[in-house]
N, C-alpha and C positions, 0 to 999 in steps of 0.2 A: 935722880931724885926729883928734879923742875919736873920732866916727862912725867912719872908718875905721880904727881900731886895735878899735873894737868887734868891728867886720863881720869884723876878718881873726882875733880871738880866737875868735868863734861860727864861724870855717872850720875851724879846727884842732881846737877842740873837736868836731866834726862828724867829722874825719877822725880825730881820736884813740878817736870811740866807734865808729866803723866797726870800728878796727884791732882793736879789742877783742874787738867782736862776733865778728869772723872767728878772732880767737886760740882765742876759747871755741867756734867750731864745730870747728875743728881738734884743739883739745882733746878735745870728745866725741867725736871722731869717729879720734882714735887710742889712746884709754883704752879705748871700750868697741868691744863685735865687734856688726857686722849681728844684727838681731834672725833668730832662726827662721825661714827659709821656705818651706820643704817638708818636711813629715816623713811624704808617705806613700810612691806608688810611683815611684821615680826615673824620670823624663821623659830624663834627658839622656844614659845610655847607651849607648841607638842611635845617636846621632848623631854623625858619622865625619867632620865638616868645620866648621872653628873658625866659618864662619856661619851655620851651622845648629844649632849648641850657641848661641852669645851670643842667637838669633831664639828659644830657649827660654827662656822665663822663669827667672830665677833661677842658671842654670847659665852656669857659667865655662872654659874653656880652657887644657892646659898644650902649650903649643908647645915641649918641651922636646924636642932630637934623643933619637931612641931610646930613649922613657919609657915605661917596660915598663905602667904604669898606664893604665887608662880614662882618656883627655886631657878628656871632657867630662865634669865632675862636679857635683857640688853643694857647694860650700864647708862649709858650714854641717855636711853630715853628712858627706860624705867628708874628714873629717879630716885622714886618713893621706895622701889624694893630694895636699892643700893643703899638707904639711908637706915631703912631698918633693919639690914641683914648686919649682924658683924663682922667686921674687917675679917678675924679668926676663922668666922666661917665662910668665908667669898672664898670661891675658889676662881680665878679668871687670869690661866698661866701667861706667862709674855713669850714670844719669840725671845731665844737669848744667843746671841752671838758673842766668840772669843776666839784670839788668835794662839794657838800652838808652836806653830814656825814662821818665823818672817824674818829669816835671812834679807839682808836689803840686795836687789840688783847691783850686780857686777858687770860689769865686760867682760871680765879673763884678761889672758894674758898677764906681762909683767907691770907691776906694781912696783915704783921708786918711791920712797919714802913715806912709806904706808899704806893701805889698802885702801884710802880715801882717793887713791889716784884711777883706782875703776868703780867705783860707786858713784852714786846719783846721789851723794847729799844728804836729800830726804825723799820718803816719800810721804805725802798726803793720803790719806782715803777714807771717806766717809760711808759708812753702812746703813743701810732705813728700810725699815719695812714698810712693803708697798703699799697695803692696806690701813698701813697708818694707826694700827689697833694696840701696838706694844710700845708701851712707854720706855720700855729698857732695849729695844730695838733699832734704837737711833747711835751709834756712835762714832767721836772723830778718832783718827790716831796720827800720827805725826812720829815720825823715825830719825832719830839721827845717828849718825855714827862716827866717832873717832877714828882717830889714828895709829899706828902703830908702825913702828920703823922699821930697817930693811928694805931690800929687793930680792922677792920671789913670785912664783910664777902663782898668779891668783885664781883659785875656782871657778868658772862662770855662774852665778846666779841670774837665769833668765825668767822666772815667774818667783810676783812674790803676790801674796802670802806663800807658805809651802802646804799649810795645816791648819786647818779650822776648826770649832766644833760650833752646831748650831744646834739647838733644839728652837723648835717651830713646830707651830701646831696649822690643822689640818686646812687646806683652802687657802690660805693669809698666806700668799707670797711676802719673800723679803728677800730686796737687793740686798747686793754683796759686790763691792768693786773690789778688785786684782789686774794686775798690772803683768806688762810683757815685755823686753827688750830684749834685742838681736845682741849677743855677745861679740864681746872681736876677738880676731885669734882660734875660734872655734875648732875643736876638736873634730878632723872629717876621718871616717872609713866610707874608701870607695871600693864595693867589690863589682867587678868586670863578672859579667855569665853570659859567655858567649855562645852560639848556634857553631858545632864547628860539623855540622854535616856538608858534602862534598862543594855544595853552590858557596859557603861561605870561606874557602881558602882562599882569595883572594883578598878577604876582607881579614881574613888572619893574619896576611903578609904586610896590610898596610899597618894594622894595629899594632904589629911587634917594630913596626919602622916607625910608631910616631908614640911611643909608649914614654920614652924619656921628655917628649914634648906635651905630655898631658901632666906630668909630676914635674913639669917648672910649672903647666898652667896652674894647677893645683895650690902649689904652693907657694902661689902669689896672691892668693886665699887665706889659707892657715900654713903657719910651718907645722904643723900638728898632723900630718896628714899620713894615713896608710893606706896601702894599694895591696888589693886581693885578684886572684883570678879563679874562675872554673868554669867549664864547659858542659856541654851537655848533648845528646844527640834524640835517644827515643826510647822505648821499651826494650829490649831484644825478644821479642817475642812477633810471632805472627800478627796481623799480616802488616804490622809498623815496618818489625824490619826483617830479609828475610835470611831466613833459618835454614837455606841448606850449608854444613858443614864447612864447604870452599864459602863460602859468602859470610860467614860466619868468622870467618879468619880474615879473609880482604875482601869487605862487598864490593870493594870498586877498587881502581889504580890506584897505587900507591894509598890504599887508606887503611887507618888501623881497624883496630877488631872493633864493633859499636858497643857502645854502653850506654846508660842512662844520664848517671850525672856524677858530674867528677871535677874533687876541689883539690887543684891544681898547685895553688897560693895562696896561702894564709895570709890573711890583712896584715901586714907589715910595713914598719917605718924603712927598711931595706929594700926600698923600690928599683935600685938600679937593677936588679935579678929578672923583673917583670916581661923586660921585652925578651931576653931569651929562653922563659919560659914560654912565651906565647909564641914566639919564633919556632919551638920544639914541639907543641903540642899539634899531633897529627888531628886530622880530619880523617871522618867516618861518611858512612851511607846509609839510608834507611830507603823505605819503599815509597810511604804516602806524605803529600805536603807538609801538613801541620805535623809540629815537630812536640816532644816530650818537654816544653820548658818549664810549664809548671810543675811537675817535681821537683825540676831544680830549682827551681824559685822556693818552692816549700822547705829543702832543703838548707838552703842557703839562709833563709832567715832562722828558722826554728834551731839550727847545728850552731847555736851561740861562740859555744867551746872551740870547738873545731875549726870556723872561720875565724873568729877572734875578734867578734862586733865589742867594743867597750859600752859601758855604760853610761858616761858623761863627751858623747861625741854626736854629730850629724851622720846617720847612715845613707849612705847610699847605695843604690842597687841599680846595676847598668844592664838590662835586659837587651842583649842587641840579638836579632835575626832577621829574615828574609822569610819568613814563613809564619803561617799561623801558629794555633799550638789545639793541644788537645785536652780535658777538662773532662769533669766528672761523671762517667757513664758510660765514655768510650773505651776502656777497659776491658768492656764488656766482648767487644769486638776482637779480643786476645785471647776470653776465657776468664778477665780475670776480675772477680765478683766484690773481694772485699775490699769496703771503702779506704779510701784515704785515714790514719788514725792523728796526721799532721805533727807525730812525732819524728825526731832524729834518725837517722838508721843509717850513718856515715860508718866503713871499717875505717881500720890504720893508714889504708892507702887513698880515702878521700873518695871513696869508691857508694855510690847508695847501694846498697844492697837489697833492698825491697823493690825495684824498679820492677821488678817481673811478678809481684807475690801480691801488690795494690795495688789498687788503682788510681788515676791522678786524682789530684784534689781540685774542687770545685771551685768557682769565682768566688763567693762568701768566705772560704776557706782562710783563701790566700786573702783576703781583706782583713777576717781575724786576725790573724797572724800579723801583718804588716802594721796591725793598729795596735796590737800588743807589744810589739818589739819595734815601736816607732820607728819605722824603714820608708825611707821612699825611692820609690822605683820609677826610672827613667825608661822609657819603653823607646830605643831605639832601634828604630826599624824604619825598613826600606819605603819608596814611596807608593808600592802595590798594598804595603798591608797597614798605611798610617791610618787609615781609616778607621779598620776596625780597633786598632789601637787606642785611638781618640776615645771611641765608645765606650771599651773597657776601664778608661781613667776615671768615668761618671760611677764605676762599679768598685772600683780598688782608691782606697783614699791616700791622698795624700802621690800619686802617681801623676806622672808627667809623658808625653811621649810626643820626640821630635823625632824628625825624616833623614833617613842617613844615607847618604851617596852609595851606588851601587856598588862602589869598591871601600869604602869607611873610612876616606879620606877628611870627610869634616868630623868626624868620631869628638876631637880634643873640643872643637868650637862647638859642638852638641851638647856636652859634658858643660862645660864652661854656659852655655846659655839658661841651659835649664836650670841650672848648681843657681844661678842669679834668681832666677825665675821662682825656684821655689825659697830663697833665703830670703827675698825681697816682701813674702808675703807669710801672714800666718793667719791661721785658721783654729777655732778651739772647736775641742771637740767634749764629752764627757761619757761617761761610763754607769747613769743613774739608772734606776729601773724603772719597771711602766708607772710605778708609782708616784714618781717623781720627776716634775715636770721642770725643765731649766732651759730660760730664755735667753740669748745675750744679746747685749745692748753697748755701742761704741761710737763714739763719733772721729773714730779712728785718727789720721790726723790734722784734722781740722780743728777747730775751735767750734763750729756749730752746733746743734742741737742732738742730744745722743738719735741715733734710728737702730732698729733689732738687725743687727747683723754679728755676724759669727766670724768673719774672715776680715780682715784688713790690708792691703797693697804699700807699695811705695815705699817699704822699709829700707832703711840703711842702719850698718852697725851705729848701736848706740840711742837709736831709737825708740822711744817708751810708748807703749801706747797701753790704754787702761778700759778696760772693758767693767761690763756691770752684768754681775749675773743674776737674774732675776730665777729665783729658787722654789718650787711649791710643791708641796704635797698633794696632790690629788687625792687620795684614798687611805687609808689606815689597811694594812696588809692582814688576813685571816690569822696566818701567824705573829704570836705575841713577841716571837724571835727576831721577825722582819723590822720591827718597828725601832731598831738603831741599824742603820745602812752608813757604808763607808762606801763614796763615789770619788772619781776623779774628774777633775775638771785641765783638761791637756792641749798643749797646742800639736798639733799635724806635725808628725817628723821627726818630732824632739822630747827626747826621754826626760822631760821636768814634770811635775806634775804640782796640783794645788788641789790635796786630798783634803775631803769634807765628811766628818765624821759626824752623819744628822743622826736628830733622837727626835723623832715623832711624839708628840704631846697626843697619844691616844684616849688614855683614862685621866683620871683622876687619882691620886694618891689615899683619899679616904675611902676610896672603893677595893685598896689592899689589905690597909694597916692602918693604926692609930686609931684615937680615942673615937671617931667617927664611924671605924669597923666596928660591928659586935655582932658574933654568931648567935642564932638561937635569942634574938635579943625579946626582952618584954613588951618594948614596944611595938614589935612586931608580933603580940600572942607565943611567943616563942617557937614559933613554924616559920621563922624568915630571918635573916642577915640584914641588919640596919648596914646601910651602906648609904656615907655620904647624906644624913636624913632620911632617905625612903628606904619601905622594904623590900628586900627582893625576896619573895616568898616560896616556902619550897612545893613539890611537886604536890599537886591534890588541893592547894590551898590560894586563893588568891583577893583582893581587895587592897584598901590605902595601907591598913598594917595585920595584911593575911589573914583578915578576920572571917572568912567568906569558903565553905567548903559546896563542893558540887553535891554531898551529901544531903546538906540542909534544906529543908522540904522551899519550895520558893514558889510563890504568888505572881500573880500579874498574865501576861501572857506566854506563850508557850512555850517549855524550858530547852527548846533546843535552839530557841531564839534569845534566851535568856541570859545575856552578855554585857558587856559594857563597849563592844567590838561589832562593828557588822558584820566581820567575816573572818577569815583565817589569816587575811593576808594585810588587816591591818595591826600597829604596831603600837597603837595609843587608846588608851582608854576616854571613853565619853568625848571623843573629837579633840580632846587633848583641852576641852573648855566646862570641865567638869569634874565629878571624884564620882566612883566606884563606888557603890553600897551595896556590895553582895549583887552583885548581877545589875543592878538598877543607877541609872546616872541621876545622880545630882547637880544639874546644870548650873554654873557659877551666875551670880545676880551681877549686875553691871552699875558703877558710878551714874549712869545717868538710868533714873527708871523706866525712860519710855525705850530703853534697848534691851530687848528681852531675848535670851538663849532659849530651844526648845527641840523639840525630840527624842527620839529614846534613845538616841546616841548625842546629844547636844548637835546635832548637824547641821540645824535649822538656829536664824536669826532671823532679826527686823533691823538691822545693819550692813551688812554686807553685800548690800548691793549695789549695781554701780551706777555711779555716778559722772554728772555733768555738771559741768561748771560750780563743783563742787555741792550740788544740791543732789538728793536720795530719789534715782528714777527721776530727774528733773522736775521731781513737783508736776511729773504726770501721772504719778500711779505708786502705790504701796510694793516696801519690800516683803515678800512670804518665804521665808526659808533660802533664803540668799538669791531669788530670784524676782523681777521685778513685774509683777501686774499691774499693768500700765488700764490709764482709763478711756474713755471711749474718744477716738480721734486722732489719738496716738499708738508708736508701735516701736517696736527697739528693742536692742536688750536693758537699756537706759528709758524707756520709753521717750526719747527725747526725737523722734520721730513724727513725723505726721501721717497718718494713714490715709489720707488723701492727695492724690497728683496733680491738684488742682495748679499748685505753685509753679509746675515743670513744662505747664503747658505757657507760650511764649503770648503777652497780651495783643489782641487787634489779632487774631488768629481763630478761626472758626473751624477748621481740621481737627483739633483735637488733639492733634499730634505730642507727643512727649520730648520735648527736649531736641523741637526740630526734626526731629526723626534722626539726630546724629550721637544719640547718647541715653542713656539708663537713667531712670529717676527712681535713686534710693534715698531714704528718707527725707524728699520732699526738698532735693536738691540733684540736678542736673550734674552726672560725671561722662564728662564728655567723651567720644569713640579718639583714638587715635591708632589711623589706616596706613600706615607705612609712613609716608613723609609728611601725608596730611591729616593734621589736626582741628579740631576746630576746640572754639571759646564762648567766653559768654556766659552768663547766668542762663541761657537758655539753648545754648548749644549750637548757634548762630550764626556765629563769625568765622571765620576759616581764614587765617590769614597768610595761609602757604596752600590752600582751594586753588582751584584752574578761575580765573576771575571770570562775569556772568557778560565782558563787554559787548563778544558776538551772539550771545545771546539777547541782549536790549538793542542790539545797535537797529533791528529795522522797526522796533517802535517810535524808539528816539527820531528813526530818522523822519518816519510817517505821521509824526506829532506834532513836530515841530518847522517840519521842514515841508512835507509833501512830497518826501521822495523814499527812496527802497522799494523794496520792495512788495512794501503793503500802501503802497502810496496812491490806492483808490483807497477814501475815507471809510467805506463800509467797512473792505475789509481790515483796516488799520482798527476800526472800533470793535467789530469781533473777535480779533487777533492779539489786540491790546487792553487787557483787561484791570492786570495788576500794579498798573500804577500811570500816574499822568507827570511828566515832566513840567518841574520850574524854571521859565528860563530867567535866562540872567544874563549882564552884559557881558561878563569873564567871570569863566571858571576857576575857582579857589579851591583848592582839596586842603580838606583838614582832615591832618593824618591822627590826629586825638579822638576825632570821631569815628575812626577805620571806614572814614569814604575812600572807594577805590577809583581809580582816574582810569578814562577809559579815551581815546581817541584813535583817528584816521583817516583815509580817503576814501570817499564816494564816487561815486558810477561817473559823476560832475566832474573832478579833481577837485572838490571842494572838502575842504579840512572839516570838518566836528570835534569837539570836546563835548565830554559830557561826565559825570563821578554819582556810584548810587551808594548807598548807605543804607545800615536796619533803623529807624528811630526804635524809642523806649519799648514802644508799641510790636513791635517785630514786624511793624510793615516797610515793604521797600519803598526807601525816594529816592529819584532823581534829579540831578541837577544839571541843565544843559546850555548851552550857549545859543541866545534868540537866532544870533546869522550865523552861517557856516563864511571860513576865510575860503572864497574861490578869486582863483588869478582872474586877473581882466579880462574882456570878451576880443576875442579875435577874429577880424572881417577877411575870410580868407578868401574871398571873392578879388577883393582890393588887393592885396599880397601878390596874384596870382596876374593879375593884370599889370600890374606894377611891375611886377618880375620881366612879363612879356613885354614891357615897353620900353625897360632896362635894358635889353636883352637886342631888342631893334635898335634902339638910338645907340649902341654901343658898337652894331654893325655896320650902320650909317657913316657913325668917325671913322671907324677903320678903313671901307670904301674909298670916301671922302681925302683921307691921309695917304689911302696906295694913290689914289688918282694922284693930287700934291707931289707926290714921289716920281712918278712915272715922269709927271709934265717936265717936271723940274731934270733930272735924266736924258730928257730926249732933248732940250734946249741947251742941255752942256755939249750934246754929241754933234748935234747940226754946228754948232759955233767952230767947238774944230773943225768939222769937215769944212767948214769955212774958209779957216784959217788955212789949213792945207792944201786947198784948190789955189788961195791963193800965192801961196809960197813955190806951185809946180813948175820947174826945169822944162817940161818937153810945150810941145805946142798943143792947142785944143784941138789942131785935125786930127795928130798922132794916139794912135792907140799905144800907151804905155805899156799892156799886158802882149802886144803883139810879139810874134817872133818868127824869122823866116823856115820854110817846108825844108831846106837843107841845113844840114852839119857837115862841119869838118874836121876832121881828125888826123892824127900825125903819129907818123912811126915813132916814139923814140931809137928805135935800134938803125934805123936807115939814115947814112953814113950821106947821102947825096950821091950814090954811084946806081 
């Protein structure tokens, strides 16, 4: 009893903040007035019938009988017509927005103690129309939801709203936020569509050996998960694959007979079957590389029944081969002419039967399809064919393709990488027609400023992220049928949808029915339908109320000119600034009298011309029929021009020249050339301050002017040579870069340094400014150096001499001392010769005994 006295308190609470909500939009919305929407040239004017005013953006209708005012106008600034038209008759529909479905987000999965254990609480979202023109276009909503007890396994709600309906009218976008989150526990079908022609048995044998290791990866994911398989090989038809008899039974060793496409395993929770199913399934042969997948692709998604895709799960589709494939056209090459029709054509054994009788279906095909039956397709394949696969994902939405080991060894971590890759990320897609134009806008999940994107990264279960769909009508459809469209607005992959039931605001309601329809009416003469206040008059008869037959004899000039239209192909009478009298316009008189409407079609004014600094022809010259004749001096379409170049010619210049000769003088102002990197500036087209600078150009006046040297450093020719300007000097040179003085410096023939910087004055003559001395190094006496060197060079030879001699002396008096000393210290006598020794030797046996 507490439980439901709670439940029914949290209901009324709920509907008491509803009512609120809605008080406070009513509130703002009869306090304050539509913001601004047009303030420049009135669109709505011309337009002479209440559906073709409301199909202008902004502009409203007064159906009021015999309302001497412009019926179509602009609220906001036609004032005065808003004031005297009555409310009853204004017709000025709003954008109106309302929710149908709005399930709040879920997770799934199991639910303890009520359904508030996978839900978000609340959600927030505010709606507003872009344009800002509908008052009842703005709205908040705020969601809460209760609880309710138990433990069972909860729905996923991944998009909410689910159901909208809008009426909007034509041009006036209007936002629309909806919201997305990744469920947990999600419901996956994976079906396997394997290439089992002869090159991929190997990769058969690894797949049926790691088949129980892909259904734990799996299902460490979702426990919700089913496992499908089926194969496929090519046509059986020439010259795919070939057709003699014996090759027809076994094209190759050990292979079975070939077929097209063959669904092997039904998506089922009984996955342990999986790997001896694909352990069993023989391998076939065909002729040419590229293989028949896309049939089976075609098949496998469109054969709902038969594979056993659910409704409320993730599909996935595991395209593995080694080979290309083949596609719409090539068919042809078998015989075989009729198109793809992208229907079913599975028998009882899983068998396609149309393999030989169609031909394959095209890339757009299989994109249909795959975007219909929200599937996405894993293109696993080898690293010879990733390539073109890569290409093909930019064509098939919502498709993915990673590179699979030559034996399909990483197969489970392929499956697993991509499965992340694409749950991590969502993508909206929509289903509106050319009619209707829809932008999204997210700032996915950051906190920063929304930007128009369609896709969002980074998700993880439980993740919300809230997009804004900017909505618009471009066009009103030729059929009256067309003008309520049902679109979906969808994320890539995932069967949820947030279906939008728009009603285009075409006509007007007093242009069908009610007191404002009346057939044959009086004040239409009774030759016209009052519609909405005007008549729309029938055939043979025409004017403000069909007063006017082509019979009736008519004046003026010649009656095949005699219209209120200049031609066939316009759609307004008297320029849309006048009324119809029987062939003849009567040009509407304007609030101010000096602005006068004129022509035989009102086409011409003394207004509408253009203007400068908000003055008419700039107060150079009179408006004539909306164009400006300007007076003598001046030229323009504004005449705000001067017809003379006198300004563009730069002062202190006697050439003539325009603008430097570096730029175009249009109205009596300098638009300067820009040549690849170099531009120039200046009121006179002067300055160039990315130019090649002029320094080796001045440097042999400067140097002959000031200096006496360069090359023109005989004064004659420095004075015939140097004509265009004479140098200031100065003690140091200062570059002022405000002035755009350009600094120039360097070495001369001397080594003597110069400064010098030239500049345009006002005048657009050139100065210079130079330094009185040049910095040259000191003079060097190389005479002195050189003698120096050589005298250096001698007294250096002199010590050395000097120092052996010192050495020698000194040497030869150590040696005499000894010999000295040793004469005197000698044993023998001075007669004896020491070295003597006597003319005989004697020698002795040793072996002789004395006998």
């Amino acid at each position: 009893m507490g439980t439901k006295s709670m439940f029914g308190s949290s209901r009324w609470i709920l509907v008491l903040g509803m009512l609120v909500v809605i008080l406070l939009v009513s509130f703002v919305q009869a306090n304050y007035p539509p913001p601004e929407r047009l303030t420049g040239m009135n669109p709505c004017i011309s337009k002479q019938t209440c559906h073709e005013c409301i199909q202008t953006p902004h502009c409203a209708w007064c159906a009021a009988p015999k309302f001497p005012e412009k019926r179509c106008f602009l609220p906001n600034i036609n004032t005065k017509i808003l004031s005297i038209c009555p409310p009853e008759y204004t017709w000025n529909p709003d954008n109106v927005f309302s929710m149908l479905r709005h399930r709040n987000l879920t997770k799934g999965g199991y639910a303890v103690g009520g359904a508030g254990g996978g839900g978000y609480g609340s959600i927030e979202s505010s709606y507003s129309n872009f344009s800002s023109s509908s008052s009842s276009s703005s709205h908040s909503y705020k969601e809460s939801w209760g609880s309710s007890g138990g433990s069972r396994r909860q729905e996923a709600v991944q998009m909410w709203p689910q159901e909208v309906n809008l009426k909007l009218r034509i041009n006036e976008a209007f936002r629309m936020s909806f919201a997305y989150s990744q469920a947990e526990d999600y419901p996956v079908d994976l079906y396997y569509l394997m290439d089992l022609s002869k090159s991929m048995e190997d990769d058969k044998k690894k797949l049926s050996d790691l088949g129980q290791l892909l259904v734990e990866s799996m299902s460490k994911i979702t426990s919700n998960f089913r496992l499908g398989f089926g194969s496929f090989v090519d046509k059986v038809v020439m010259p795919y694959v070939n057709t003699v008899p014996k090759s027809l039974i076994e094209p190759c060793d050990r292979c079975a007979s070939p077929y097209g496409y063959r669904n092997i395993m039904r998506l089922s929770q009984d996955t342990s079957k999986f790997a001896g199913l694909v352990r069993n399934a023989s391998v076939s042969g065909n002729l040419d590389a590229p293989e028949g997948g896309f049939d089976a692709i075609m098949q496998a998604i469109v054969c709902r029944n038969q594979i056993g895709w659910r409704e409320k799960a993730r599909r996935l589709l595991v395209f593995s081969t080694d080979a290309g494939f083949h596609y719409a056209g090539d068919g042809k090459l078998g015989g075989i002419i009729k198109p793809n029709d992208g229907l079913c054509h599975l028998d009882a054994s899983g068998t396609y039967t149309h393999s030989s009788l169609q031909d394959y279906p095209s890339i757009s095909q299989i994109n249909l399809k795959v975007k219909q039956n929200a599937i996405n397709i894993i293109w696993a394949v080898t690293e010879e064919q990733i390539n073109v696969y890569k290409r093909l994902m930019k064509h098939v939405e919502g498709s993915f393709a990673g590179k699979l080991s030559d034996d399909s060894s990483n197969v489970v971590e392929l499956i697993r990488e991509q499965y992340d890759a694409i749950s991590s990320s969502v993508e909206m897609k929509d289903t509106a027609s050319s009619a209707i134009k829809v932008k999204y806008f997210s700032s996915c999940l950051g906190s920063g400023s929304l930007i128009e994107t369609s896709k969002c990264d980074g998700l993880k279960v439980g993740t919300k992220v809230e997009f804004i769909a900017e909505i618009e009508v471009t066009s009103c459809p030729a059929n009256r049928s067309e003008w309520k469209q049902k679109f979906d607005i969808y994320p890539v992959g995932i069967n949820e949808t947030l279906t939008v039931n728009l009603e285009m605001l075409c006509d007007c309601e007093c242009e069908r029915e009610g007191h404002m329809y009346e057939e044959k009416s009086p004040e239409c003469n009774g030759v016209g339908t009052l519609k909405c206040g005007v008549c729309e008059c029938y055939d043979g008869f025409f004017g403000k109320r069909c007063e006017c037959s082509p019979h009736q004899e008519l004046t003026g000039f010649d009656k095949h000119f005699q219209s209120c239209r200049p031609d066939n192909t316009t759609l307004v009478d008297c320029s849309g600034r006048g009324t119809c009298a029987c062939g003849q316009c009567e040009c509407e008189e304007r609030e101010n009298p000096d602005e006068i409407i004129s022509g035989h079609f009102c086409e011409c004014d003394n207004f509408s011309c253009d203007r400068d600094q908000g003055k008419l022809c700039s107060d150079h010259g009179t408006c004539e029929c909306g164009q400006c004749v300007c007076n003598s001096g001046w030229t323009g379409p504004s005449c705000n021009c001067r017809s003379s170049n006198d300004s563009c010619i730069a002062p202190g210049t006697t050439n003539g020249i325009l603008c430097s000769g570096h730029g175009d003088c249009i109205c009596g102002e300098c638009i300067c050339h820009e040549e690849g990197n170099i531009r120039y500036s200046g009121k006179h087209c002067n300055k160039c301050p990315t130019c090649p600078s002029r320094c080796e150009e001045l440097k042999p006046c400067v140097q002959c002017q000031m200096y006496g040297t360069g090359n023109y450093s005989d004064p004659e020719e420095c004075a015939r040579n140097c004509k265009e300007f004479v140098p200031e000097g100065v003690e140091t040179v200062i570059v002022d870069v405000d002035n755009d003085e350009v600094p120039c410096f360097g070495t001369d023939e001397d080594d003597c340094k110069y400064n010098f910087v030239y500049y345009y004055n006002e005048t657009n003559c050139l100065q210079v400014r130079a330094q009185n001395e040049r910095e040259c190094p000191p003079q060097v006496y190389m005479l002195g150096i050189v003698l120096g060197v050589i005298a250096a060079v001698v007294l250096i030879g002199l010590a050395l001499l000097l120092l052996w001699k010192l050495l020698t002396t000194i040497h030869d008096r150590r040696e005499f001392a000894r010999f000295e000393k040793e004469r005197m210290m000698a044993k023998w006598d001075t007669g004896e010769n020491p070295i003597y020794k006597q003319a005989t030797s004697t020698f002795k046996n040793p072996t002789y005994a004395g006998k």
